[in-house]
N, C-alpha and C positions, 0 to 999 in steps of 0.2 A: 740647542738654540741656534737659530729659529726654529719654530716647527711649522706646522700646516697653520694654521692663524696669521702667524708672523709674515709668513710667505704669501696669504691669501692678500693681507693687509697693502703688501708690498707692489704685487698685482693688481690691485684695487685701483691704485694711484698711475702706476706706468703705464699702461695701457693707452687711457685718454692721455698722456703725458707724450708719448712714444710716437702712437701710431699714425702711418701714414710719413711718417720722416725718414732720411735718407742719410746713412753715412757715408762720408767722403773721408776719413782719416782714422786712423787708429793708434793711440798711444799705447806704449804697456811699459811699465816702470823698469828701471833700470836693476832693480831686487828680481823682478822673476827673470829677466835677460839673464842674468847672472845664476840663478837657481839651475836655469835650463842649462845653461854650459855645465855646471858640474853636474849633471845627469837629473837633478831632482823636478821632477813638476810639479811646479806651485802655480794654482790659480789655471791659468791656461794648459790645457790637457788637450793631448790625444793630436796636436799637431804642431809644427815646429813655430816660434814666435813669428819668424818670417811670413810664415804660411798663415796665421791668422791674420796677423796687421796687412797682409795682400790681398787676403779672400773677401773681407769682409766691406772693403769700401763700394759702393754702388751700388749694395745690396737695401731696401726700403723694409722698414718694420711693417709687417701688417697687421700684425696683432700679439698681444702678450697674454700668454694664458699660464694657470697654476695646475700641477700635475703631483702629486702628494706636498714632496719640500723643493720639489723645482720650480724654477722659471722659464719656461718656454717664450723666448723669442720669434715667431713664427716672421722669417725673413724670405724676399723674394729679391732675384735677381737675373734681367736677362727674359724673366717670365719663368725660371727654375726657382721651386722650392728649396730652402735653405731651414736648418732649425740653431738656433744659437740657444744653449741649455744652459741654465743658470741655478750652482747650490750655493748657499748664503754662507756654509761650514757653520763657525760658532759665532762670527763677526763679521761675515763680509755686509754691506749696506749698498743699495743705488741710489744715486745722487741727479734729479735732473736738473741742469743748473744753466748758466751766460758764462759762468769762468769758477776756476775751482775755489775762488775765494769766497762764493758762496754756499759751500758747507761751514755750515754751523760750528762744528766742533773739530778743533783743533785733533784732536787726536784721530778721526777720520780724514783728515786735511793729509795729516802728515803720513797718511799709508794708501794713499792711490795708485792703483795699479793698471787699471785700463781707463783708457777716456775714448770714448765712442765719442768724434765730434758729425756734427751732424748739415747738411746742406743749407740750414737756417740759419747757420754759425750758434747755436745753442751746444751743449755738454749732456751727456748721457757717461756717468761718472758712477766706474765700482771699487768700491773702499772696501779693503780686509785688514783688521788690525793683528790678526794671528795670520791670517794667510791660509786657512782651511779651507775656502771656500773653491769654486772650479769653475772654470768655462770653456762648452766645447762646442766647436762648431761644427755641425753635422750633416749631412744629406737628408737623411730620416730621422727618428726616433729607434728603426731599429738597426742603427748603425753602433749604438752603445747598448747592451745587452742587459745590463741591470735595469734602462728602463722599462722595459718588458716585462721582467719581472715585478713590478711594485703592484700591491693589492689593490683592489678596486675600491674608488675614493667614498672613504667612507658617509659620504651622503647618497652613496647611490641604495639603489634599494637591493642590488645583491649581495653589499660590503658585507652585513651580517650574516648569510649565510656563506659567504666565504670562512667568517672568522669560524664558523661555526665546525664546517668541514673541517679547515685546517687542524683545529685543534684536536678534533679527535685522532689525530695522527699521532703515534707515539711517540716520530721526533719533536712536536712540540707540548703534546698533551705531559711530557715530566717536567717542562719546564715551567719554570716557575709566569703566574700571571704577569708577572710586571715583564721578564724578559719577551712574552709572548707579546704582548701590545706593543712594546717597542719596535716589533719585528715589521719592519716597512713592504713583507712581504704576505703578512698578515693581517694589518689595519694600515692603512696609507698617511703617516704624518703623521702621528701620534709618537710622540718623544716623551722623555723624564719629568716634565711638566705636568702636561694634562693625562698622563699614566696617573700617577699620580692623585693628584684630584680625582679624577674618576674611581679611584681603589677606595679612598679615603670614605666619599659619597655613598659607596656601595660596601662600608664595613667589612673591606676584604682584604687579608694581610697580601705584601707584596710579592712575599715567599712563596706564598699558595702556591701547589702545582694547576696547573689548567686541567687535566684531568679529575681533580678534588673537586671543581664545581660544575654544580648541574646545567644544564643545559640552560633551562627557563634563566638560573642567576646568571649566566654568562650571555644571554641574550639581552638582559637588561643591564647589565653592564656595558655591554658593545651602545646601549642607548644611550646610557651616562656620558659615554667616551664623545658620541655626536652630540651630547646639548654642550657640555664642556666648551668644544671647540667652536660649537657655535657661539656661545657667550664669549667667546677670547676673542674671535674675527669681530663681535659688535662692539668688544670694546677694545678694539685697535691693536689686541695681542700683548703680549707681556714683555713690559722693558726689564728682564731681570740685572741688567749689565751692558749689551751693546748692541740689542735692536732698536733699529730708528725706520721709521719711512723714508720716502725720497724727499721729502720735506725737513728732516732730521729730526722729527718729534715722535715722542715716545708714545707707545701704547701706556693701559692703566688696567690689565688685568692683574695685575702681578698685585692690586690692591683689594683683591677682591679672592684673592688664593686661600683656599681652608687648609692644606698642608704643607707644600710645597715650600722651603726653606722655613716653615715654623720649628720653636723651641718647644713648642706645649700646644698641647689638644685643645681646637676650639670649644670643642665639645662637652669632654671631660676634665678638662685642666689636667691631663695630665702629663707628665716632661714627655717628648718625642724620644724616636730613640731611630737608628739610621743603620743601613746598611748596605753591600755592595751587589747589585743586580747586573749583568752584564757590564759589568764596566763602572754603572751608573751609581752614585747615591742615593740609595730609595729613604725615604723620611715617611713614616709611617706612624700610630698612634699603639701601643703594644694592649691598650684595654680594647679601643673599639674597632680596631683588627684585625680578623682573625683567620 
């Protein structure tokens, strides 16, 4: 969490919020100051605090676009392109605000880590209550290599026959479905959520190997995976726990979920039963499948 929904949602709103503004100041909490001295990088990555909170002032938003679960800040400065990248981790949230006492919720209050203030005297404010989340500021896109690597988003019309190829490959064709949809280098933004959902929809246990299904059901699966995430983005994405928009208000997928943190089958009534996929909790149905 967040996944592609959550993050589309988030870019929805920043954009016309953002763009066209200019920072003049940079805050970053006294927690990652302190992380960075004892060697660790939290939140801010890939250049030294100094170096961020100096680079970034004078530089104008000119646009915020979504790239699988990032946020691309497309910044200009000078008339030089700038890209400021943004992952949400499991909690991070943006806040556009007048002063930080207008986030909502006390518990995002009390874990701010950057404050982009901006030439309007307005706040461009990122909250991480775990601190998973990262910001990096870049020349290009391919100045950080994994973004390069992320599969083609799955609304385009080649994401399916990427899945397609990939999977007949035999590093991914034994792995199991569920570890394969998670794979951001396989489907762009598709997480443990709407994996999930999508498996459940398509009567497919999460174990499955990808090589076990056919083609035709894996193409319609990969279809499943896009209505999914399009019903998640129209209903504002899933507040499982700590996504908000910059508004601080919840999405309302997570009411509208057929597996995902159920005890029992909508289906068949019958008890869930759970287990561990890459790391992940998969919750699965053991009658309907398979």
């Amino acid at each position: 969490m967040p996944e592609l929904p959550e993050v589309e949602g988030v870019v929805r709103e920043l954009a016309p919020a953002s763009t066209g503004r200019t920072i003049v100041e940079v805050e970053v909490s006294s927690v990652i100051k302190q992380s960075k001295q004892l060697g660790k990088e939290a939140i801010v990555k890939g250049k030294t605090i100094d170096d961020f909170i100096n680079e970034l002032p004078a530089m104008t938003i000119k646009n915020v676009t979504r790239r699988s679960k990032y946020i691309y800040f497309h910044l200009e400065k000078e008339g030089q392109p700038r890209l400021l990248v943004s992952h949400l981790g499991m909690t991070g949230a943006w806040f556009v605000v007048n002063s930080p006492e207008e986030v909502k919720e006390k518990r995002f209050r009390d874990h701010i880590h950057v404050v982009l203030k901006m030439q309007d005297g307005g706040l461009l404010i990122y909250s991480d209550i775990r601190r998973f989340g990262e910001l990096r500021l870049l020349n290009k896109e391919d100045d950080y290599i994994p973004l390069l690597k992320m599969a083609p988003e799955p609304f385009e019309q080649i994401a399916i026959d990427h899945f397609i190829e990939m999977t007949k490959l035999p590093k991914y064709g034994r792995k199991p479905i569920k570890e394969v949809i998670m794979d951001g280098q396989i489907i762009s933004g598709c997480g443990n959520i709407y994996a999930t959902e999508a498996l459940f929809r398509m009567n497919i246990h999460p174990a499955r190997t990808a090589e076990r299904i056919s083609e035709k059901r894996k193409r319609a699966l990969f279809q499943e995976i896009v209505t999914v995430l399009q019903e998640s983005i129209e209903a504002g994405g899933s507040s499982i726990s700590d996504y908000r928009n910059i508004n601080g208000e919840a999405g309302t997928m997570q009411t509208r979920l057929q597996m995902y943190g159920k005890k029992q089958c909508n289906t068949c009534g019958r008890e869930t039963k759970s287990m561990q996929i890459a790391g992940r909790t998969s919750v699965y149905c053991p009658k309907c499948q398979r």
